[in-house]
Biopython code that builds the backbone (N, CA, C, O; Angstrom):
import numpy as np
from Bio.PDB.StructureBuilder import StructureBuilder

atoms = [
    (1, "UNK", "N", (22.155, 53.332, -7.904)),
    (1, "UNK", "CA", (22.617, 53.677, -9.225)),
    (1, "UNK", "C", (22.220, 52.587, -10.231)),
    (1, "UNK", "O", (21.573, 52.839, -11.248)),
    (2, "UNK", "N", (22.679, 51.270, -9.864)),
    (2, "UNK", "CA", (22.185, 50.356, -10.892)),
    (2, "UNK", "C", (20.287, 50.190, -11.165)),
    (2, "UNK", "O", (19.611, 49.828, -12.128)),
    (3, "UNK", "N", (19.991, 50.622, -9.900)),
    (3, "UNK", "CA", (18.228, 50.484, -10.136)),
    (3, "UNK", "C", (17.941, 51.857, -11.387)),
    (3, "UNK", "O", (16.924, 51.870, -12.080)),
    (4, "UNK", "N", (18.500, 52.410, -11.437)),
    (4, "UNK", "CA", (18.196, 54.126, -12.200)),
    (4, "UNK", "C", (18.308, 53.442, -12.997)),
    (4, "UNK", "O", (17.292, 53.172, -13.637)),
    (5, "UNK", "N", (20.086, 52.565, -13.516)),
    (5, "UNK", "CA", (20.490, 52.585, -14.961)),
    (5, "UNK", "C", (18.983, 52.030, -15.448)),
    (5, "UNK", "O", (18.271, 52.609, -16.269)),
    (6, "UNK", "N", (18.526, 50.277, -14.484)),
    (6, "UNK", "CA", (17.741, 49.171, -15.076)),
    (6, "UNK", "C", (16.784, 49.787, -15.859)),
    (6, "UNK", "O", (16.723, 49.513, -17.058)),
    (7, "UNK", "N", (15.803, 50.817, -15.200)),
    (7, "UNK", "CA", (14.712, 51.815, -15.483)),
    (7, "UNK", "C", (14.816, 52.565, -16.334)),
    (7, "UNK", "O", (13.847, 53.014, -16.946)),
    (8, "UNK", "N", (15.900, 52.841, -16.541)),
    (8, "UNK", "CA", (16.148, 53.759, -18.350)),
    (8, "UNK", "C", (16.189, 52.614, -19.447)),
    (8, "UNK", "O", (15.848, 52.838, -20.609)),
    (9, "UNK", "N", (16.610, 51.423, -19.026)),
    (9, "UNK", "CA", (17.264, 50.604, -19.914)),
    (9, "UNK", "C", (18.380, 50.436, -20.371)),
    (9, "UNK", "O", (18.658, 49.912, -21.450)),
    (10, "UNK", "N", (19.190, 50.926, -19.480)),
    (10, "UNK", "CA", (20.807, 51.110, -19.576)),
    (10, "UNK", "C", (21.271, 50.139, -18.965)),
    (10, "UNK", "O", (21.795, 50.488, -17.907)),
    (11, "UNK", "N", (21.327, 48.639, -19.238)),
    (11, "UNK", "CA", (21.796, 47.393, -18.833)),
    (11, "UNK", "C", (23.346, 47.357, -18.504)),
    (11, "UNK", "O", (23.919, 47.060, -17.456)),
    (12, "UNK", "N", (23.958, 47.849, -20.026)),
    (12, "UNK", "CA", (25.382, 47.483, -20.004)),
    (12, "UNK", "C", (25.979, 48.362, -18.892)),
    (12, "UNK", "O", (27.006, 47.937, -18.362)),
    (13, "UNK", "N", (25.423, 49.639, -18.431)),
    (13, "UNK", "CA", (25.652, 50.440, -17.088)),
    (13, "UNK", "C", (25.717, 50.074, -15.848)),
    (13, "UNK", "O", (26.564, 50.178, -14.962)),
    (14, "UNK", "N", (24.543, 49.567, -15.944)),
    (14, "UNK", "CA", (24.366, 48.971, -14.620)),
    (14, "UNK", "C", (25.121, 47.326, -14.137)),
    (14, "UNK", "O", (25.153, 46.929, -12.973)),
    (15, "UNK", "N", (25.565, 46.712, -15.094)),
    (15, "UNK", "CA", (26.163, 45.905, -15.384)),
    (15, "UNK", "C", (27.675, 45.969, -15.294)),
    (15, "UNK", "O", (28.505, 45.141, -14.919)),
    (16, "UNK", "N", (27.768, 47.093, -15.711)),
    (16, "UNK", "CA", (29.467, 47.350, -15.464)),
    (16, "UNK", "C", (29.680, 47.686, -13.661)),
    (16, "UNK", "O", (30.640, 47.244, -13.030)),
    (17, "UNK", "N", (28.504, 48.600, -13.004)),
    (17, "UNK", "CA", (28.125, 49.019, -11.948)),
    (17, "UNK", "C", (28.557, 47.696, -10.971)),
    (17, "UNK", "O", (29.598, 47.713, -10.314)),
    (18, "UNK", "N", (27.714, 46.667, -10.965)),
    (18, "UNK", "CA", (27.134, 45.190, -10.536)),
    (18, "UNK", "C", (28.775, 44.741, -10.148)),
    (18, "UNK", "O", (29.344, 44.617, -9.063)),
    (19, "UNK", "N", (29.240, 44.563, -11.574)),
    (19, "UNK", "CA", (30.458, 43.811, -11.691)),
    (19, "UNK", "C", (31.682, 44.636, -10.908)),
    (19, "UNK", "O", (32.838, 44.223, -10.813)),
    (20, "UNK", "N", (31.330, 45.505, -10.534)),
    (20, "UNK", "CA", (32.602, 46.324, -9.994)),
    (20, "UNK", "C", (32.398, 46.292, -8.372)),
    (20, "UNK", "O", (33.211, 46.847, -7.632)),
    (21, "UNK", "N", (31.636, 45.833, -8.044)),
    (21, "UNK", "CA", (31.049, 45.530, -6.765)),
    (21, "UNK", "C", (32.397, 44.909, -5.943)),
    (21, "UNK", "O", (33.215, 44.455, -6.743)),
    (22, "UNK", "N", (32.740, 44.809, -4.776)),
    (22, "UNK", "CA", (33.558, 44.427, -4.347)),
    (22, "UNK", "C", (32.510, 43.084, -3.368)),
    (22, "UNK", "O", (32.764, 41.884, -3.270)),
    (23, "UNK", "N", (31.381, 43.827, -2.794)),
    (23, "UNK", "CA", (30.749, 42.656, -2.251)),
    (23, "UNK", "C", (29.642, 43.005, -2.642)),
    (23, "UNK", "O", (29.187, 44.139, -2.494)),
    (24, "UNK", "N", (28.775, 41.571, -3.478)),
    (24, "UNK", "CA", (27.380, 41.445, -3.816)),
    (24, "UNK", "C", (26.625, 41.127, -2.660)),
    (24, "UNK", "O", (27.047, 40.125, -2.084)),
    (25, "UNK", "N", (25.552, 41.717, -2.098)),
    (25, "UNK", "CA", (24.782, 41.906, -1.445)),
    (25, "UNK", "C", (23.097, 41.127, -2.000)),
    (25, "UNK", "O", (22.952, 41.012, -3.217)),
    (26, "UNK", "N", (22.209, 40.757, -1.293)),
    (26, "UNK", "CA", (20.954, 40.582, -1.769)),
    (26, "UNK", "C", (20.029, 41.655, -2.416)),
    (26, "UNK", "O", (19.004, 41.484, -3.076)),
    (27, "UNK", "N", (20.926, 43.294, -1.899)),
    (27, "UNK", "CA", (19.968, 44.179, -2.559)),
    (27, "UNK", "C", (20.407, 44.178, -4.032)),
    (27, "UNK", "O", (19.637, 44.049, -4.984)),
    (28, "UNK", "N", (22.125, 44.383, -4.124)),
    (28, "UNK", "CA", (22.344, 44.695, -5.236)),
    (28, "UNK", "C", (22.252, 43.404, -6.807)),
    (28, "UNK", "O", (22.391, 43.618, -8.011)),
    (29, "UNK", "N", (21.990, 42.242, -6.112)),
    (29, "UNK", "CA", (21.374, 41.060, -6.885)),
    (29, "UNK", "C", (20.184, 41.515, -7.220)),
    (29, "UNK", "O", (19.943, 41.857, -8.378)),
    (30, "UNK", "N", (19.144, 41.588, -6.090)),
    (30, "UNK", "CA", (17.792, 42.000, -6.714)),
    (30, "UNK", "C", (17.427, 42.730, -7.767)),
    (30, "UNK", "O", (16.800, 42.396, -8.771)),
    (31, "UNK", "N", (18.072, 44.208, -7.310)),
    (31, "UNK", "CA", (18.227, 45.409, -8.484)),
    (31, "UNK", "C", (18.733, 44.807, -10.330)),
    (31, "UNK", "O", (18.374, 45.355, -11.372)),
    (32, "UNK", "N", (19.613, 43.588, -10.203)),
    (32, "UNK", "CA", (19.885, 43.603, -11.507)),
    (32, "UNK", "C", (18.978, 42.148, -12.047)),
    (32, "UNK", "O", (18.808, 41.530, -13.098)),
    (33, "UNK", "N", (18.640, 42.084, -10.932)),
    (33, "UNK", "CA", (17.756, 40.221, -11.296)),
    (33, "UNK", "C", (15.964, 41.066, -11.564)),
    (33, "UNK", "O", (15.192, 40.722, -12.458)),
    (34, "UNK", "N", (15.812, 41.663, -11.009)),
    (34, "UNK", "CA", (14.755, 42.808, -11.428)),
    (34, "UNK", "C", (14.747, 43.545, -12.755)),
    (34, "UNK", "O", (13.790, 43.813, -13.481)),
    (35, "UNK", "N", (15.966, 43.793, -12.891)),
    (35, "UNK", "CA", (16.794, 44.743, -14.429)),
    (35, "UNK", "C", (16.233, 44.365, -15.454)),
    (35, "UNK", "O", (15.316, 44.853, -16.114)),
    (36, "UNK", "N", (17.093, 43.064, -15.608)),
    (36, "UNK", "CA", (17.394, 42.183, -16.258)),
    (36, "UNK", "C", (15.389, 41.641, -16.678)),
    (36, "UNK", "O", (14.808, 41.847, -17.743)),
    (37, "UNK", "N", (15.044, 41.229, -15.925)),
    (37, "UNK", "CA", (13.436, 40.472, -16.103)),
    (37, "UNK", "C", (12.654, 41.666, -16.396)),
    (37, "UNK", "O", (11.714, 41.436, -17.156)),
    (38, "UNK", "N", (12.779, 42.973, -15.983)),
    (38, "UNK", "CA", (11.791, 44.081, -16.588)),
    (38, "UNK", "C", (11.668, 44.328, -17.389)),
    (38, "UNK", "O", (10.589, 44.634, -17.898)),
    (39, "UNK", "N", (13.376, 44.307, -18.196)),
    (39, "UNK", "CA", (13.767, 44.767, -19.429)),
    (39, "UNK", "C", (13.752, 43.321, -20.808)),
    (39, "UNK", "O", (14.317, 43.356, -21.901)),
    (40, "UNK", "N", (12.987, 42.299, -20.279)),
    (40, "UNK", "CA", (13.052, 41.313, -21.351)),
    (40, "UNK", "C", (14.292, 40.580, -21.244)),
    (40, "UNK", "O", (14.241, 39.398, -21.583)),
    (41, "UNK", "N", (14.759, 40.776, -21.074)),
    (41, "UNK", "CA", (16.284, 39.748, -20.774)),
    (41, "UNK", "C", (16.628, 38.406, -19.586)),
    (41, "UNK", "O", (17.698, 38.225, -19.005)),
    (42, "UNK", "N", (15.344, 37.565, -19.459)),
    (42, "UNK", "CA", (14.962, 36.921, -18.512)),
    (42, "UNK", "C", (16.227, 35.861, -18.717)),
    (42, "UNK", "O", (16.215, 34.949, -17.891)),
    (43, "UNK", "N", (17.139, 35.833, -19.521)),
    (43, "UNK", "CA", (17.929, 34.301, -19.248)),
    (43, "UNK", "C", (18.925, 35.219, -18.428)),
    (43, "UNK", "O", (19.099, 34.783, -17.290)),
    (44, "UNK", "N", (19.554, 36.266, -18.686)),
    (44, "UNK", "CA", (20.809, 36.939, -17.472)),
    (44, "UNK", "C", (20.022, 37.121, -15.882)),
    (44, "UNK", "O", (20.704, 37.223, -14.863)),
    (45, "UNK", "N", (18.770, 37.139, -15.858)),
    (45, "UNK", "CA", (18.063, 37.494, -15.229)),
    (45, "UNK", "C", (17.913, 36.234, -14.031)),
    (45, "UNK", "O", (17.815, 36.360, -12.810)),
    (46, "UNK", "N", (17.931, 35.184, -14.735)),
    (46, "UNK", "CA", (18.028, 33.734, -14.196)),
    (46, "UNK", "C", (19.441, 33.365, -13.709)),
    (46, "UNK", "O", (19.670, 32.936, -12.578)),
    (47, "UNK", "N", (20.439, 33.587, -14.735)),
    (47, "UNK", "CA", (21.847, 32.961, -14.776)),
    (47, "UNK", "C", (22.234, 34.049, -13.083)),
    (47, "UNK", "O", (22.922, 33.497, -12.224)),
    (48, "UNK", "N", (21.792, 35.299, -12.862)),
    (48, "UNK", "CA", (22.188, 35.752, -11.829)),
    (48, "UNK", "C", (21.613, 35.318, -10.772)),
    (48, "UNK", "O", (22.387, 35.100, -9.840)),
    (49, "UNK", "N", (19.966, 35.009, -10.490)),
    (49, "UNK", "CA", (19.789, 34.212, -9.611)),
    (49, "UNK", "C", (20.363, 32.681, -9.440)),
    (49, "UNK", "O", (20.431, 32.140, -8.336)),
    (50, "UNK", "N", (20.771, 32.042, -10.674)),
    (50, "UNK", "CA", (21.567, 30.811, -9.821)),
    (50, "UNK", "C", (22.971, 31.170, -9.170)),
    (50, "UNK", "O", (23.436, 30.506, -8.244)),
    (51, "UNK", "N", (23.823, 32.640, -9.910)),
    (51, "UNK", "CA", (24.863, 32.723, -9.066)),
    (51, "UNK", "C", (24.698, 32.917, -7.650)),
    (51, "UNK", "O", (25.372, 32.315, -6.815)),
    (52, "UNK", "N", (23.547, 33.997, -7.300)),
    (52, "UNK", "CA", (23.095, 34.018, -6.264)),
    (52, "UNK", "C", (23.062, 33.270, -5.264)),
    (52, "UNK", "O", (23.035, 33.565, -4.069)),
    (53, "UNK", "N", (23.065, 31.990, -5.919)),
    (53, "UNK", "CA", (22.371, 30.533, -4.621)),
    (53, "UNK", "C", (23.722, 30.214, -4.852)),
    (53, "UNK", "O", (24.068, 29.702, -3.787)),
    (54, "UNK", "N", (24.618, 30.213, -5.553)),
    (54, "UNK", "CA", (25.972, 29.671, -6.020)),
    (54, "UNK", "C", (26.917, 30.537, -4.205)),
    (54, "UNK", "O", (27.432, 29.988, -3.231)),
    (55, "UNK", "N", (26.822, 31.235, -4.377)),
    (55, "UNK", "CA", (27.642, 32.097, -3.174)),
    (55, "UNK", "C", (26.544, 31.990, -1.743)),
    (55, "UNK", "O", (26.954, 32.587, -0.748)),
    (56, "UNK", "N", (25.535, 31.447, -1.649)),
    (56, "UNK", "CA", (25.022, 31.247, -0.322)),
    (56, "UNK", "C", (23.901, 32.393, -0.034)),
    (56, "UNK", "O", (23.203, 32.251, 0.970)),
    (57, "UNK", "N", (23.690, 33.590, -0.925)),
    (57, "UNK", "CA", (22.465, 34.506, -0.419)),
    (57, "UNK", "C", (21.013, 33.518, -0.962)),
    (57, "UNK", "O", (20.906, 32.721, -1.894)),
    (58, "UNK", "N", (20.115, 33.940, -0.026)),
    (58, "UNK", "CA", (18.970, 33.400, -0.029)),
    (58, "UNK", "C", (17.691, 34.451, -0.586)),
    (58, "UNK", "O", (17.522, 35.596, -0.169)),
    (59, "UNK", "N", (17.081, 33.953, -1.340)),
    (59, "UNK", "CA", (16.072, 34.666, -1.958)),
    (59, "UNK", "C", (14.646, 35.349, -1.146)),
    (59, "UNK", "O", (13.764, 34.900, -0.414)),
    (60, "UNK", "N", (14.956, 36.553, -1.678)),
    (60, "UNK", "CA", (13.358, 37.074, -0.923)),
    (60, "UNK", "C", (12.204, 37.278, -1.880)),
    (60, "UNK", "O", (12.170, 37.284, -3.111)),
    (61, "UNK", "N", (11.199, 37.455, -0.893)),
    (61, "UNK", "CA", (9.958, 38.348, -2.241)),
    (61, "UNK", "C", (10.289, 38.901, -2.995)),
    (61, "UNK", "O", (9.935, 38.656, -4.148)),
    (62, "UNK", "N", (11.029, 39.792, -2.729)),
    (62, "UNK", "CA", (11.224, 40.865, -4.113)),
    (62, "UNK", "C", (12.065, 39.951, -5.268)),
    (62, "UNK", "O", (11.825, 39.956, -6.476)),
    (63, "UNK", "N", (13.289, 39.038, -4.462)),
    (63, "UNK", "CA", (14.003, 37.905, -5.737)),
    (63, "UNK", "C", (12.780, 37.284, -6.626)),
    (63, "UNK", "O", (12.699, 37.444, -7.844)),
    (64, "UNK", "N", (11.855, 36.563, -5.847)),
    (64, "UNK", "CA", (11.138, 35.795, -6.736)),
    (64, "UNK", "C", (9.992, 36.583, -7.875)),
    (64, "UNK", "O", (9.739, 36.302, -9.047)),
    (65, "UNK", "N", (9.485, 37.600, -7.032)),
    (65, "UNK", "CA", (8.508, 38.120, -8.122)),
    (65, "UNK", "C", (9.577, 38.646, -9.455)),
    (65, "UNK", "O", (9.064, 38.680, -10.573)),
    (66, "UNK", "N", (10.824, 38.986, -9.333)),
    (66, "UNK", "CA", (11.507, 38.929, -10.633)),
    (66, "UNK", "C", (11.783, 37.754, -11.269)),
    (66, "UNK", "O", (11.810, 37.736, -12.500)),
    (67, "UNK", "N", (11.996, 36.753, -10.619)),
    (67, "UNK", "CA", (12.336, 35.325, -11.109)),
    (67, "UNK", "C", (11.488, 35.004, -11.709)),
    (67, "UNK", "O", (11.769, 34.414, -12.752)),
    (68, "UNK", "N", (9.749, 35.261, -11.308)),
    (68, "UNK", "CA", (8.652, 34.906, -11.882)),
    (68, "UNK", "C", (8.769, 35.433, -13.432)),
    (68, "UNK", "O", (8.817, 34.933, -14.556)),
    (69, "UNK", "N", (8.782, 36.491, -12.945)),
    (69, "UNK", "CA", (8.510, 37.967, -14.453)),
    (69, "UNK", "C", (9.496, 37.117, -15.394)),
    (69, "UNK", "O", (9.147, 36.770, -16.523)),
    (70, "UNK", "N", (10.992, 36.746, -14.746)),
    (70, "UNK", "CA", (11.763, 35.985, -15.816)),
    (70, "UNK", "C", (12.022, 35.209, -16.541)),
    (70, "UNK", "O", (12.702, 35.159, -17.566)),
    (71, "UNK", "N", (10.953, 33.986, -15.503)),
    (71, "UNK", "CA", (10.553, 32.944, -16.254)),
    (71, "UNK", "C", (9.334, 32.965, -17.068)),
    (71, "UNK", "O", (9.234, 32.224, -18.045)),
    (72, "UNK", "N", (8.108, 34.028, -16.610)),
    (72, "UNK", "CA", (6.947, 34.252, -17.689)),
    (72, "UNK", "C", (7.282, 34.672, -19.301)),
    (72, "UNK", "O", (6.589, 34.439, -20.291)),
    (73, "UNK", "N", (9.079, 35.634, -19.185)),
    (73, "UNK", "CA", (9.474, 36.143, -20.166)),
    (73, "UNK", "C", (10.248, 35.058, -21.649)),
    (73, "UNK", "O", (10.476, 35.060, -22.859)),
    (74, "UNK", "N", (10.352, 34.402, -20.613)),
    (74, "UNK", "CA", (11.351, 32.901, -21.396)),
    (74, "UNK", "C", (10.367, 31.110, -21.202)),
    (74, "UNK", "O", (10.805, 29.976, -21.400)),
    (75, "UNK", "N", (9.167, 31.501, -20.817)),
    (75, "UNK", "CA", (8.271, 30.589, -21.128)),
    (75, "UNK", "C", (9.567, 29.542, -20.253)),
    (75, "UNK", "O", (10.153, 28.781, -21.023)),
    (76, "UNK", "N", (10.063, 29.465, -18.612)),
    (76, "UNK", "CA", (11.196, 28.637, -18.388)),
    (76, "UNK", "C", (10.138, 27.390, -17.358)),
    (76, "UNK", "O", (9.776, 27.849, -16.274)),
    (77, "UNK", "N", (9.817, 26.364, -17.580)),
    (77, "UNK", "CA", (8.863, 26.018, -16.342)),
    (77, "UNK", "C", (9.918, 25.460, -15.657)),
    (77, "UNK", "O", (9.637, 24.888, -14.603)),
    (78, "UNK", "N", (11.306, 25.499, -16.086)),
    (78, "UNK", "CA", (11.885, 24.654, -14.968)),
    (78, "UNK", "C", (12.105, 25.517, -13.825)),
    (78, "UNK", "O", (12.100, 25.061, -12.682)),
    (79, "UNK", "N", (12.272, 26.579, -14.046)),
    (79, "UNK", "CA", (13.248, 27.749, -12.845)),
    (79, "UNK", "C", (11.772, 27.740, -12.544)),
    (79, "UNK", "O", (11.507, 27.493, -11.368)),
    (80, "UNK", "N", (10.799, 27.946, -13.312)),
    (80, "UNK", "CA", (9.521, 28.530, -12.815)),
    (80, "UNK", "C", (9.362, 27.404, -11.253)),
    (80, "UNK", "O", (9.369, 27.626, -10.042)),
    (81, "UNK", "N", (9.241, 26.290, -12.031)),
    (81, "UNK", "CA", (9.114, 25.330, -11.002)),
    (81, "UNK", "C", (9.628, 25.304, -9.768)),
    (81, "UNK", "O", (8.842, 25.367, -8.823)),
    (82, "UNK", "N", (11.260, 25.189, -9.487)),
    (82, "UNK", "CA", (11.936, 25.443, -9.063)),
    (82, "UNK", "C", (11.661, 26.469, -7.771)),
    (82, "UNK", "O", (11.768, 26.247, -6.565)),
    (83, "UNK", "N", (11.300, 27.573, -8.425)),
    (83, "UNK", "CA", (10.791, 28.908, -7.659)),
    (83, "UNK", "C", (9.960, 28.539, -6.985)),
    (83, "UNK", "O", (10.341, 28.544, -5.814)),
    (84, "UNK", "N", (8.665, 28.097, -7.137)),
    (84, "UNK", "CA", (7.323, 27.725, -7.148)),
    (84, "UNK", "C", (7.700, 26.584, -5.972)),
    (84, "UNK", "O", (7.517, 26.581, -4.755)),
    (85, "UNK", "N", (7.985, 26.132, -6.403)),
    (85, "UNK", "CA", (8.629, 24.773, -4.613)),
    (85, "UNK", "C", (9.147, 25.190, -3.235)),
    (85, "UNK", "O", (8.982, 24.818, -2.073)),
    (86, "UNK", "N", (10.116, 26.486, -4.128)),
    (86, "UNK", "CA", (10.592, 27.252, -2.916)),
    (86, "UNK", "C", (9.555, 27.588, -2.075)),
    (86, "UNK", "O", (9.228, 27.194, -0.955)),
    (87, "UNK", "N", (8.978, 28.625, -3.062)),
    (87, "UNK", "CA", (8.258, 29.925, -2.434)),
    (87, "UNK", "C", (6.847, 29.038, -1.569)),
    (87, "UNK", "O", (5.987, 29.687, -0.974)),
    (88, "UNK", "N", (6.812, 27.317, -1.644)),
    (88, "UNK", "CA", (5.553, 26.828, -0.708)),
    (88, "UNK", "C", (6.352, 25.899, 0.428)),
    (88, "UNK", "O", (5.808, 25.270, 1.336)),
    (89, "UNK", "N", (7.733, 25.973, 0.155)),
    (89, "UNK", "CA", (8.546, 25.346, 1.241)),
    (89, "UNK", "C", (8.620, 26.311, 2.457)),
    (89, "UNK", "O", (8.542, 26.043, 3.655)),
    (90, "UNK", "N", (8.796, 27.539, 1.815)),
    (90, "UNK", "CA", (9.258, 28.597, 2.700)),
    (90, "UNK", "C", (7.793, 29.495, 3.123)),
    (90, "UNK", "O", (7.888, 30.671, 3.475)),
    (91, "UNK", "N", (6.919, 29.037, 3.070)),
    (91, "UNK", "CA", (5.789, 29.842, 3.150)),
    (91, "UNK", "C", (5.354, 31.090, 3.182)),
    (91, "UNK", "O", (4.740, 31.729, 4.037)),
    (92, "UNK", "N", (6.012, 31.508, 1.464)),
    (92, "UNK", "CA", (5.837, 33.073, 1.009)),
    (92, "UNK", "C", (4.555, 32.827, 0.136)),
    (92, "UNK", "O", (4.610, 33.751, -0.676)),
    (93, "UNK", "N", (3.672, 32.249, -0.085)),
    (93, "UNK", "CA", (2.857, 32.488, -0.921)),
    (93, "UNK", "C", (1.525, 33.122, -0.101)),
    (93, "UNK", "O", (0.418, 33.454, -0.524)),
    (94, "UNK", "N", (1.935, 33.139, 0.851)),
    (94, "UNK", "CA", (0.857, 34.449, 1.519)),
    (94, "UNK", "C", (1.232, 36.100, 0.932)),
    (94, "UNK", "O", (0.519, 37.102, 0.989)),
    (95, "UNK", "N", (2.598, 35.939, 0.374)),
    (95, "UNK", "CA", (2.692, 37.282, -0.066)),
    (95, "UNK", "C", (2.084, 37.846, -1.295)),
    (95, "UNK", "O", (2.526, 37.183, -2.233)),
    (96, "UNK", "N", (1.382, 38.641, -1.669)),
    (96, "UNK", "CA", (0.395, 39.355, -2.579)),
    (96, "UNK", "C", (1.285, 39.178, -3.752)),
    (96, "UNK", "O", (1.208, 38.323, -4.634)),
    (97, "UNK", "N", (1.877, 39.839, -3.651)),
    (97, "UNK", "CA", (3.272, 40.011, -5.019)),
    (97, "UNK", "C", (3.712, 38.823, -5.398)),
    (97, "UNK", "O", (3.416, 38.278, -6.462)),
    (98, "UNK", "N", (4.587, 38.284, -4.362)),
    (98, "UNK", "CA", (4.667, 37.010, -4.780)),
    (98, "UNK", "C", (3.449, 35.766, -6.008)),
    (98, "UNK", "O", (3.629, 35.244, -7.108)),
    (99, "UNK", "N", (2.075, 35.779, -4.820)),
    (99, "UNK", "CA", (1.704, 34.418, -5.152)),
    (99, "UNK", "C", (1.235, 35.392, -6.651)),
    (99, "UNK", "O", (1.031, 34.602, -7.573)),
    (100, "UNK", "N", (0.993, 37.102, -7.160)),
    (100, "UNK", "CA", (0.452, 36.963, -8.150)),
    (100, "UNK", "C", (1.416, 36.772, -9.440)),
    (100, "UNK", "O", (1.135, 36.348, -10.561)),
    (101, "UNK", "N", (2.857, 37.303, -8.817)),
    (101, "UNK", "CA", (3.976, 37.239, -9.849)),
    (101, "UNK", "C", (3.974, 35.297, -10.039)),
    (101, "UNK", "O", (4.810, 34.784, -10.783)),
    (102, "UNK", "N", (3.467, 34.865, -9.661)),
    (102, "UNK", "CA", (3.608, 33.422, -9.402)),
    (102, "UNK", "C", (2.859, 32.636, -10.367)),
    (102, "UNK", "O", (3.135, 31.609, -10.986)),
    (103, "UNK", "N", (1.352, 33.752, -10.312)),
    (103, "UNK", "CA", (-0.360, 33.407, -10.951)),
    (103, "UNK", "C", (0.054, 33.698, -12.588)),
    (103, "UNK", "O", (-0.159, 32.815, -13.418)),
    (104, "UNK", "N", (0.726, 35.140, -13.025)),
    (104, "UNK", "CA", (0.936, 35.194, -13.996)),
    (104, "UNK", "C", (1.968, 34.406, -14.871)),
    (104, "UNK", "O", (1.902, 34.301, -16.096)),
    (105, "UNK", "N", (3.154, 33.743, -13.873)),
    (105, "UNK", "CA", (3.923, 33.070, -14.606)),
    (105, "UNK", "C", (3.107, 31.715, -14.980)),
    (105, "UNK", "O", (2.982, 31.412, -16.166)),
    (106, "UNK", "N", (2.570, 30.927, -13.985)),
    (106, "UNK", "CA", (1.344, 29.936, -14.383)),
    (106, "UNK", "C", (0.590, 30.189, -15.233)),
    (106, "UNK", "O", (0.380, 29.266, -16.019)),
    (107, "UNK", "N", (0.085, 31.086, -15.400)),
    (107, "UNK", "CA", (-1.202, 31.650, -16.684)),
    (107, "UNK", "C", (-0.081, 31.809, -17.834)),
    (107, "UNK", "O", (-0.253, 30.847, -18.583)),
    (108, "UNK", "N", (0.798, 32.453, -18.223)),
    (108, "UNK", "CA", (1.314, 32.515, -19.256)),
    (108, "UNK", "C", (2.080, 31.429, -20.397)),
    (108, "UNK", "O", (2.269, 31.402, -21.614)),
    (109, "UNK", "N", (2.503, 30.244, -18.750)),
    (109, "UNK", "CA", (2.941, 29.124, -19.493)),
    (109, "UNK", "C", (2.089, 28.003, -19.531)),
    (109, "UNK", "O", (2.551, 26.862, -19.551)),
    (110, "UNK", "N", (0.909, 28.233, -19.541)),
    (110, "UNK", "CA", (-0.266, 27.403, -19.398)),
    (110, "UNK", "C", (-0.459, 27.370, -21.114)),
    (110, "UNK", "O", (-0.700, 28.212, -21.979)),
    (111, "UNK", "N", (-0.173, 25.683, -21.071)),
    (111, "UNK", "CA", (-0.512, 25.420, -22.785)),
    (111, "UNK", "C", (-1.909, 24.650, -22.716)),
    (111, "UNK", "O", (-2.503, 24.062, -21.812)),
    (112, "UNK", "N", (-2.181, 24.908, -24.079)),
    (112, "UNK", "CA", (-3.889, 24.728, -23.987)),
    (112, "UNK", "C", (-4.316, 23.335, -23.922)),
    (112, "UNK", "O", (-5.513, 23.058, -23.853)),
]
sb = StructureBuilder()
sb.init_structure("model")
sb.init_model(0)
sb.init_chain("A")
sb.init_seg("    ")
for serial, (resi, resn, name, xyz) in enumerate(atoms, 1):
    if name == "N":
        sb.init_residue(resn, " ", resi, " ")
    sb.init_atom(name, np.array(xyz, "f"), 0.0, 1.0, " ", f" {name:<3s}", serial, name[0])
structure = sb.get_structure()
């Protein structure tokens, strides 16, 4: 339900959805950390991935290529960074999605 609202652009829906959750899960983080970065809104988009790490779930591919999109959206190099350490600690940058959601956040905050 909250992935439908994100995709229309019905934030505050899916948001009310999120929050009514009795237990947050890694899917239902993704879905709004995805939401949130599709729809331009990359700082809620962030603030939910640090709650994320705040309660102990651990980030997957699908977390970071939104994290990327979120930080390309808010020009953030710190989270970018951040991400970017992870994702070569944990050796996801073999993943396609990943290393390109990764390439574009690098290319975008690349000052001349």
């Amino acid at each position: 339900m909250m992935t439908g609202y994100c995709k229309e652009g019905m934030l505050d829906n899916a948001t009310v959805v999120f929050e009514g959750l009795q237990c947050k899960d890694l899917v239902s983080f993704n879905a709004m950390i995805s939401g949130y970065a599709q729809n331009g809104v990359g700082g809620e988009a962030l603030r939910l991935y640090s709650n994320m790490h705040k309660i102990g779930l651990q980030a997957d591919d699908a977390t970071l290529v939104s994290v990327f999109t979120a930080c390309s959206s808010l020009e953030s190099l710190k989270k970018g960074g951040q991400a970017h350490v992870f994702v070569i600690r944990n050796g996801l940058i073999k993943n396609v999605s990943v290393y390109n959601a990764l390439r574009l956040q690098c290319t975008l905050n690349a000052h001349p």
